[in-house]
SEDO-949048 format. One record per residue (C-alpha): x, y, z. Coordinates in Angstrom, 1 decimal, decimal comma. Layout:
! residues N
TIVEX        X        Y        Z
TIVEX        X        Y        Z
...
! end
This chain:
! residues 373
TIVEX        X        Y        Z
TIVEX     23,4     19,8     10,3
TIVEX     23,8     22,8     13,1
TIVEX     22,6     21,4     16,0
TIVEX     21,6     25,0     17,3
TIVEX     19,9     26,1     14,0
TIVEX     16,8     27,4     13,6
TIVEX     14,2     26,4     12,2
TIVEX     13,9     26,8      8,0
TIVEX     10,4     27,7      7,9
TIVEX     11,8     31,2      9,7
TIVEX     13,3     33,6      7,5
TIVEX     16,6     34,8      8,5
TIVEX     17,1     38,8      9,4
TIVEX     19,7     38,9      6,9
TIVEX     17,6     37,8      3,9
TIVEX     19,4     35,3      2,9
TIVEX     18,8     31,2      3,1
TIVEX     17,7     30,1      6,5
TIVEX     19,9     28,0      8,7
TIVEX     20,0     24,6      8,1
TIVEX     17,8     22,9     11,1
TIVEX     18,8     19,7     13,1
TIVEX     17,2     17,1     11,6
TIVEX     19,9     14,6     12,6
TIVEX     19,0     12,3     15,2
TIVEX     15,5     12,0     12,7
TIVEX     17,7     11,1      9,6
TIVEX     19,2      8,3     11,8
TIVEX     16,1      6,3     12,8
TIVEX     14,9      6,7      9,1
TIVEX     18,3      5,7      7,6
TIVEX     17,9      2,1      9,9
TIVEX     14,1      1,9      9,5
TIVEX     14,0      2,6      5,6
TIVEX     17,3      0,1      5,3
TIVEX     15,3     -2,8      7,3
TIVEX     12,1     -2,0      4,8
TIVEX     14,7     -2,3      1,7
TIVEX     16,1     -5,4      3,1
TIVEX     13,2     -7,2      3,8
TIVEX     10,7     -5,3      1,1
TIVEX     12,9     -5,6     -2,0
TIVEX     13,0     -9,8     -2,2
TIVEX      9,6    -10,4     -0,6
TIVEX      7,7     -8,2     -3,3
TIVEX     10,2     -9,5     -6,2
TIVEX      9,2    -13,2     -5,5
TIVEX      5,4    -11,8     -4,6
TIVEX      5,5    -10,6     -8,2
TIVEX      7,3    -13,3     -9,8
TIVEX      4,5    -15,8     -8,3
TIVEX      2,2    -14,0     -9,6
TIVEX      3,1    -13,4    -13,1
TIVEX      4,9    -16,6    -13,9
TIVEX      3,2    -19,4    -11,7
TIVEX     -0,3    -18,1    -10,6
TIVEX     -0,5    -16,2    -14,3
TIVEX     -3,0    -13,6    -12,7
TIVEX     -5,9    -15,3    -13,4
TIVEX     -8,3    -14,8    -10,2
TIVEX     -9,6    -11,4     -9,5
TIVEX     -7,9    -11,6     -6,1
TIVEX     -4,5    -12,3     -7,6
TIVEX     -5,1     -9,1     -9,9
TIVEX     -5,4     -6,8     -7,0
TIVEX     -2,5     -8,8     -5,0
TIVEX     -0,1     -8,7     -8,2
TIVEX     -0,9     -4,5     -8,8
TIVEX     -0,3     -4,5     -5,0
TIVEX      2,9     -6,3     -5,2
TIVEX      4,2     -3,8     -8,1
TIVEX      3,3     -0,8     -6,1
TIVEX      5,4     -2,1     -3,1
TIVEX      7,9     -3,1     -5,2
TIVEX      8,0      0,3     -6,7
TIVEX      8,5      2,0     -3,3
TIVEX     11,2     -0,4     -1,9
TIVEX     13,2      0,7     -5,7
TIVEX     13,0      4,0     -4,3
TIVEX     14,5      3,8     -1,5
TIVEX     18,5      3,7     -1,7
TIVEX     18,3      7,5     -2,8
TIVEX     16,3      8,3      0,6
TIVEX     18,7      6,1      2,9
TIVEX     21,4      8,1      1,3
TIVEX     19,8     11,8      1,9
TIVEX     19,2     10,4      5,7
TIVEX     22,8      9,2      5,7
TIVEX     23,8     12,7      4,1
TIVEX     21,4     14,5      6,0
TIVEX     21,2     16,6      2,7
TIVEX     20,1     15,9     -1,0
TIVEX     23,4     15,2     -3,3
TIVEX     21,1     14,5     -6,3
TIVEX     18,7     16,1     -8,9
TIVEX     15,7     17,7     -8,0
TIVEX     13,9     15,8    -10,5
TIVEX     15,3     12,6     -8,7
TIVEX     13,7     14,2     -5,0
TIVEX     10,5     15,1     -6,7
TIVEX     10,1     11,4     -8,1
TIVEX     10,7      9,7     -4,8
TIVEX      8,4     11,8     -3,3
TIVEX      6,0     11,0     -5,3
TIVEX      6,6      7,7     -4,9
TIVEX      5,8      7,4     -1,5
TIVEX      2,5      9,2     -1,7
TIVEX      1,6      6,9     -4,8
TIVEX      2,8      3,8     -3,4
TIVEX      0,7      5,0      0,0
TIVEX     -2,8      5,5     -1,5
TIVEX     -2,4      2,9     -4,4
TIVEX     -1,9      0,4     -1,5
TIVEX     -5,0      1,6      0,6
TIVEX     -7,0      1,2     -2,5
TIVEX     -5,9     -2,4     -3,9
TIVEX     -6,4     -3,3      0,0
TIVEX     -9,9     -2,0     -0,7
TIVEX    -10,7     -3,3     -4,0
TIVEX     -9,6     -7,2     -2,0
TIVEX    -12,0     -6,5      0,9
TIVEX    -14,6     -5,2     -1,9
TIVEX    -14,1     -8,6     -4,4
TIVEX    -14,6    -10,7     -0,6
TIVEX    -17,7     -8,7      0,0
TIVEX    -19,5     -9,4     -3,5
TIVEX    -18,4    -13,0     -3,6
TIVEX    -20,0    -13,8     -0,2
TIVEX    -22,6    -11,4      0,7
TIVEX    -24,0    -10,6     -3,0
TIVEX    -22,7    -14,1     -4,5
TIVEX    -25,4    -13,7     -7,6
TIVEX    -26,1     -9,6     -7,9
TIVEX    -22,5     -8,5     -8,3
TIVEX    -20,5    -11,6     -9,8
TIVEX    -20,4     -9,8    -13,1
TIVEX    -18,1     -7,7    -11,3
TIVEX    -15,8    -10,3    -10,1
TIVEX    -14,5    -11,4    -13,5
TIVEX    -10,3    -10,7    -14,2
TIVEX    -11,3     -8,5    -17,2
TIVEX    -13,0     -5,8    -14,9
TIVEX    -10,5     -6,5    -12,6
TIVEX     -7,9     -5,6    -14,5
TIVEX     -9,6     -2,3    -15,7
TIVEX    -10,0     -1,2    -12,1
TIVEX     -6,6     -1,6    -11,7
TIVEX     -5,7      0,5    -14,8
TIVEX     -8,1      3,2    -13,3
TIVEX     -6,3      3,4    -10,0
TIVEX     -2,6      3,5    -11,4
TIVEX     -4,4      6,2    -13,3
TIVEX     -6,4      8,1    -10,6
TIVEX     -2,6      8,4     -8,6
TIVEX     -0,9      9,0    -11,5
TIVEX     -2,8     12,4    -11,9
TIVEX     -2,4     12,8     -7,9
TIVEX      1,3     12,3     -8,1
TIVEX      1,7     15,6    -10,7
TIVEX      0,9     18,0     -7,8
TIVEX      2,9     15,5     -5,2
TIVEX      6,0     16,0     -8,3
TIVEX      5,8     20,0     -8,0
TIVEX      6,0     20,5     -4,4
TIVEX      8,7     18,4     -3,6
TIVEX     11,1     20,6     -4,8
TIVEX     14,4     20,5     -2,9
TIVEX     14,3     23,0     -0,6
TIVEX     17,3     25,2      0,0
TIVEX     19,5     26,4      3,6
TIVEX     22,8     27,6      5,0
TIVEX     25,3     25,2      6,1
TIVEX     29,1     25,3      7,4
TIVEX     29,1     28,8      5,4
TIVEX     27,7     26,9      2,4
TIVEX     24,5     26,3      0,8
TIVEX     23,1     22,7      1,0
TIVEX     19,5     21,1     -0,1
TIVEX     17,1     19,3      2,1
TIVEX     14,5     16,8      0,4
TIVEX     11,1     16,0      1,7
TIVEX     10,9     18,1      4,6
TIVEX     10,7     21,6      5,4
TIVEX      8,2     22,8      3,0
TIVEX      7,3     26,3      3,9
TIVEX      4,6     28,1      5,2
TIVEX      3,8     29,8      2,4
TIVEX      3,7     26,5      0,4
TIVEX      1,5     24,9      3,2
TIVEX     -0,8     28,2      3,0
TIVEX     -1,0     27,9     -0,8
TIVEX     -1,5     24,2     -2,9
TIVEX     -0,2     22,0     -0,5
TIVEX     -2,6     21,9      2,0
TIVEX     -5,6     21,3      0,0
TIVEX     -3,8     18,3     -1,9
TIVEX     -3,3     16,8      1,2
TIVEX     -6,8     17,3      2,4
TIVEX     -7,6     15,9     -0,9
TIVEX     -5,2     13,0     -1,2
TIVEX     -6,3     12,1      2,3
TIVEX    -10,2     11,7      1,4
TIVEX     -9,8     10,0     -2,0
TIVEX     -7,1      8,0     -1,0
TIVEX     -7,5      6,9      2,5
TIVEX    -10,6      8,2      3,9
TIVEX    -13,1      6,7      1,3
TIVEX    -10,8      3,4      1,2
TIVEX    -10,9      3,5      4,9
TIVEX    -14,8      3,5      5,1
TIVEX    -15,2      0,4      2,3
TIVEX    -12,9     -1,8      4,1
TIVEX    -14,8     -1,5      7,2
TIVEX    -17,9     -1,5      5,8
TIVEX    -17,2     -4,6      3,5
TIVEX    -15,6     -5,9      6,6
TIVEX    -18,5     -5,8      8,7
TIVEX    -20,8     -7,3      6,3
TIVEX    -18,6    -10,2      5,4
TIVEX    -18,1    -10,9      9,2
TIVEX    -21,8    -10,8      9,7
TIVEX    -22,7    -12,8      7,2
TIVEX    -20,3    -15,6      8,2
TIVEX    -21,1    -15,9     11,6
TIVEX    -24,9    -16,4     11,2
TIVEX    -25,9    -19,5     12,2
TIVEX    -27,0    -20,7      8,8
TIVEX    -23,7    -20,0      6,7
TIVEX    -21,6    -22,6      5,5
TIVEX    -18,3    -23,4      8,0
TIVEX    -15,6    -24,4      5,0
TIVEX    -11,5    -24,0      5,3
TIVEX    -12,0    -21,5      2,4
TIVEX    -14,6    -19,0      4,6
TIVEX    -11,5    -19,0      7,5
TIVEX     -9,3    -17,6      5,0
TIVEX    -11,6    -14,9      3,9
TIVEX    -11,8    -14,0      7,7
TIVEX     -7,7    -14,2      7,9
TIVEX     -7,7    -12,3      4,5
TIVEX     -9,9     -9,3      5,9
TIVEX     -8,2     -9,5      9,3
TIVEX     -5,2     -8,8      7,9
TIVEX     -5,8     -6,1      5,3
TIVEX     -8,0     -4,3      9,1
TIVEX     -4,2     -4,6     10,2
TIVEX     -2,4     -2,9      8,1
TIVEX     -5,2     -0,4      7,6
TIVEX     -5,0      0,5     11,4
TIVEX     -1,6     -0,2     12,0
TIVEX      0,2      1,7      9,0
TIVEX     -2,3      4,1      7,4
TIVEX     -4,5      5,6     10,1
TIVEX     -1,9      6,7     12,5
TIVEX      0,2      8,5      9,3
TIVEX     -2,8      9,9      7,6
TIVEX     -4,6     11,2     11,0
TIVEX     -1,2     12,9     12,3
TIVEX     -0,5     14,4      8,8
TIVEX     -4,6     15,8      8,8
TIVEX     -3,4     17,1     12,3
TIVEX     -0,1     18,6     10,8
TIVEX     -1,5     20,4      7,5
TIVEX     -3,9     22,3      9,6
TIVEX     -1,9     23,3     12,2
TIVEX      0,5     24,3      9,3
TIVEX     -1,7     26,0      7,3
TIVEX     -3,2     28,1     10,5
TIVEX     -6,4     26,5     10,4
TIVEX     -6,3     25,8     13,7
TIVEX     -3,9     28,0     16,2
TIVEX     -0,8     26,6     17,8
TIVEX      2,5     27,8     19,2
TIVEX      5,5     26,3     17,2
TIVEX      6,4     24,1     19,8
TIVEX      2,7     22,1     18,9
TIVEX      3,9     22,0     15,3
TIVEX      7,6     20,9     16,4
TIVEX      5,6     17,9     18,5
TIVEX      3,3     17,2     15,7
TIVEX      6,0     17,1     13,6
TIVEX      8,2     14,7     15,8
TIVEX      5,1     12,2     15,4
TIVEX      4,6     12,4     12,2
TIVEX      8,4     11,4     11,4
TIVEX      8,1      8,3     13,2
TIVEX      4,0      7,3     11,7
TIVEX      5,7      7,9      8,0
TIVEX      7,5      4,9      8,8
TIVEX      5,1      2,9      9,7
TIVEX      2,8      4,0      6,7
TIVEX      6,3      2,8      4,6
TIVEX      6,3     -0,8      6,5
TIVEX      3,3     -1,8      5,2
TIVEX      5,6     -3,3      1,7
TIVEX      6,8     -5,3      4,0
TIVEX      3,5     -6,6      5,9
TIVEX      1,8     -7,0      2,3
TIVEX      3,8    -10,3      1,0
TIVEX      2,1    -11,5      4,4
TIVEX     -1,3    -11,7      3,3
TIVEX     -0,5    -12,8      0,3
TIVEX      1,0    -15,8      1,9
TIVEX     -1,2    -16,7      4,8
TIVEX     -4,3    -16,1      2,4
TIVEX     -3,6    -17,1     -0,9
TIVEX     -4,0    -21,1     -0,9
TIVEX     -2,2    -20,6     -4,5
TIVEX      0,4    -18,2     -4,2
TIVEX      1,6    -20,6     -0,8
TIVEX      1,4    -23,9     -2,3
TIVEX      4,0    -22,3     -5,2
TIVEX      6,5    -21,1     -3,3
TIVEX      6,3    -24,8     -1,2
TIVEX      6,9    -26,1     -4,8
TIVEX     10,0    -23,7     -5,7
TIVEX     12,4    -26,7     -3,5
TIVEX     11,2    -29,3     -5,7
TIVEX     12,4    -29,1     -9,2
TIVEX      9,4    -31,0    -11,1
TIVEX      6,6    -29,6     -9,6
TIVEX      7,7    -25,7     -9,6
TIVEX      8,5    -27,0    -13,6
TIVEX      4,8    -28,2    -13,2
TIVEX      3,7    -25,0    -11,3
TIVEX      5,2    -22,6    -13,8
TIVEX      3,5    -24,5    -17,1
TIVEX      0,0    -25,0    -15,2
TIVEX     -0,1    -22,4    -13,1
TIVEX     -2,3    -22,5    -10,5
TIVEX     -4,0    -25,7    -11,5
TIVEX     -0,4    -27,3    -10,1
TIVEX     -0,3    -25,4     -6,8
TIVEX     -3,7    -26,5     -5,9
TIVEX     -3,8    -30,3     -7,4
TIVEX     -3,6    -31,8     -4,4
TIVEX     -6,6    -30,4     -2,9
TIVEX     -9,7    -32,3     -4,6
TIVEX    -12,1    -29,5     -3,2
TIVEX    -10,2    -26,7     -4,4
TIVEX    -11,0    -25,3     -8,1
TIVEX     -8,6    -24,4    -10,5
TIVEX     -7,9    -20,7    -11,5
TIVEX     -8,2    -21,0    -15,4
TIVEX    -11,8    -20,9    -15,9
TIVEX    -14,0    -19,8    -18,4
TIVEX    -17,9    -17,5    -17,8
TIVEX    -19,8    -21,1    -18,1
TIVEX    -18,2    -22,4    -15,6
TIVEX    -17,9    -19,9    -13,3
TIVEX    -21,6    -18,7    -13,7
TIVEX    -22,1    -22,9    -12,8
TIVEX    -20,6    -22,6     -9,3
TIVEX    -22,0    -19,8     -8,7
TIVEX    -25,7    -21,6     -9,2
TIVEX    -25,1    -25,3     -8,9
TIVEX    -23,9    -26,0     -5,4
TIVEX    -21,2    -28,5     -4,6
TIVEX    -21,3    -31,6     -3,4
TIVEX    -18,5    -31,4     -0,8
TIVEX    -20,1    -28,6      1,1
TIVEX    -18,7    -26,1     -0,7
TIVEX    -20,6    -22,9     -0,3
TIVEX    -23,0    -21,6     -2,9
TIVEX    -20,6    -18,3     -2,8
TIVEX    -17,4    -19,9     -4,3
TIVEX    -16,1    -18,9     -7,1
TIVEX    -13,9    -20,6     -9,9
TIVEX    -11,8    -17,4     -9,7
TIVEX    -11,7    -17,9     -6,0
TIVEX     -8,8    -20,6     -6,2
TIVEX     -6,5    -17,8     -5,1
TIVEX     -7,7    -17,7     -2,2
! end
């Protein structure tokens, strides 16, 4: 790129395609950062899936959300070889249907991750602070629907996100070249864009945002009263909440609060001088990689908080028991622990922990289904 262009978004006096601005030294940390997310990413939410699938068999509601999770990540990290090679480029060499998609991608892979993150915290909340009003919600059958509803819900979002990432075109070396997803216009950010994002940004992080703290709150309340039940399992609902609060703060808030910032400043909602926007901007370019390393932070929970999904991979070095793992799914992974339930489980027995305490001092919350965990 020119290092002395101008900015696209300003129309040239000649009326032709703007010069081509200097987006370098951006395209480098994104070609490293995005290359270290596809690195790491790519095998952790393969193996995530695999477990999943094949040895856990998806049979807790916890392992539904993790296993949608795990696809969604694994969707993004398959989409990014065509970005490291626009940053590498530092222009688009391929279809615009093939820009469109991956910017879709992102946005779907973003808000599809807040909202199985929230649908987790939501399934902890019901299981320990309204054990017996909500547990016909915490069955894999409705989980599974909720899951088909969200891929649904971002599949209609992603149209829009489809149609305004349209390549966008500037002058170069005498030539024309195209940029993908940056430097959509002011009149685009005027028109549609803006209120998708506002949009986007309420459905998909906002309301998600406000249940996993809530749900959060309640479920830490509720275990640290003095009368509640101190059990292994109840630590790793805390480490389970804990970490999804982590990635929520760490990866989504600072990328969804400087893009807020961005869209109205874009769209003149609120006045600033270009060299606000060009700051704003700066920001943004570095949060959007943190909102992308969150498909890397997500096999994390699944390992420190899934008892199942941890004792399987411990089993993958040992060729008879991942044999065993993989015919009796998650019975295997947890058959050493005599306090731990199995994951196969049918409504008798699940309505049965739910009213018949244990005699191990299991709490009266535990579910069957919650072997995942």
């Amino acid at each position: 790129m020119l290092p002395n262009s101008t900015n696209s978004s300003v129309p040239p006096a000649n009326g032709s395609v703007p010069q081509c601005p200097d987006y370098r030294p951006t395209h480098r940390l994104h070609m490293v950062a995005y290359s270290l997310v596809l690195a790491a990413g790519l095998p952790l939410n393969a193996l995530a899936l695999w477990v999943f699938l094949r040895a856990l068999r998806v049979h807790s509601v916890v392992s539904v959300y993790m296993c949608n999770l795990a696809a969604s990540d694994l969707l993004f990290t398959l989409s990014l070889p065509v970005r490291i090679s626009y940053y590498a480029l530092h222009y688009w060499p391929f279809s615009d249907l093939l820009c469109q998609t991956a910017g879709a991608i992102f946005q779907t892979n973003m808000y599809g991750s807040c909202i199985f993150l929230t649908l987790i915290n939501v399934d902890r909340y019901a299981a320990i602070v309204h054990p017996l009003r909500l547990r016909h919600l915490r069955r894999p059958r409705v989980a599974r629907l909720l899951c088909l509803g969200v891929w649904a819900l971002i599949l209609v979002f992603a149209v829009p996100t489809v149609l305004v990432h349209r390549p966008s075109s500037c002058s170069y070396g005498g030539g024309q070249v195209r940029l993908c997803f940056e430097s959509f216009g002011d009149r685009l950010w005027k028109g549609g864009l803006l209120p998708l994002v506002l949009l986007a940004e309420a459905l998909g992080f906002l309301l998600p945002l406000v249940a996993v703290l809530y749900s959060s709150g309640r479920v830490f309340w509720t275990l640290a009263r003095p009368d509640a039940t101190q059990s292994q399992r109840r630590r790793k609902t805390v480490r389970l909440l804990l970490a999804n609060l982590v990635i929520f703060l760490l990866c989504f808030v600072p990328y969804n609060a400087t893009l807020a910032v961005y869209g109205l400043l874009r769209g003149n909602l609120v006045a600033a001088n270009s060299k606000v926007c060009d700051r704003v901007r700066g920001v943004l370019m570095v949060m959007v990689l943190l909102a992308g390393a969150n498909c890397v932070l997500d096999p994390l929970v699944y390992y420190f908080s899934a008892e199942g999904f941890r004792n399987t991979l411990r089993g993958l070095g040992t060729p008879n028991r991942a044999r065993t793992l993989a015919t009796n799914g998650a019975q295997g992974a947890l058959a050493e622990q005599p306090t731990e339930t199995t994951c196969i489980t049918t409504p008798a027995t699940a309505e049965q922990g739910l009213l018949r305490p244990s005699n191990v001092g299991t709490p009266l919350t535990q579910l069957p289904e919650d072997s995942a965990l």
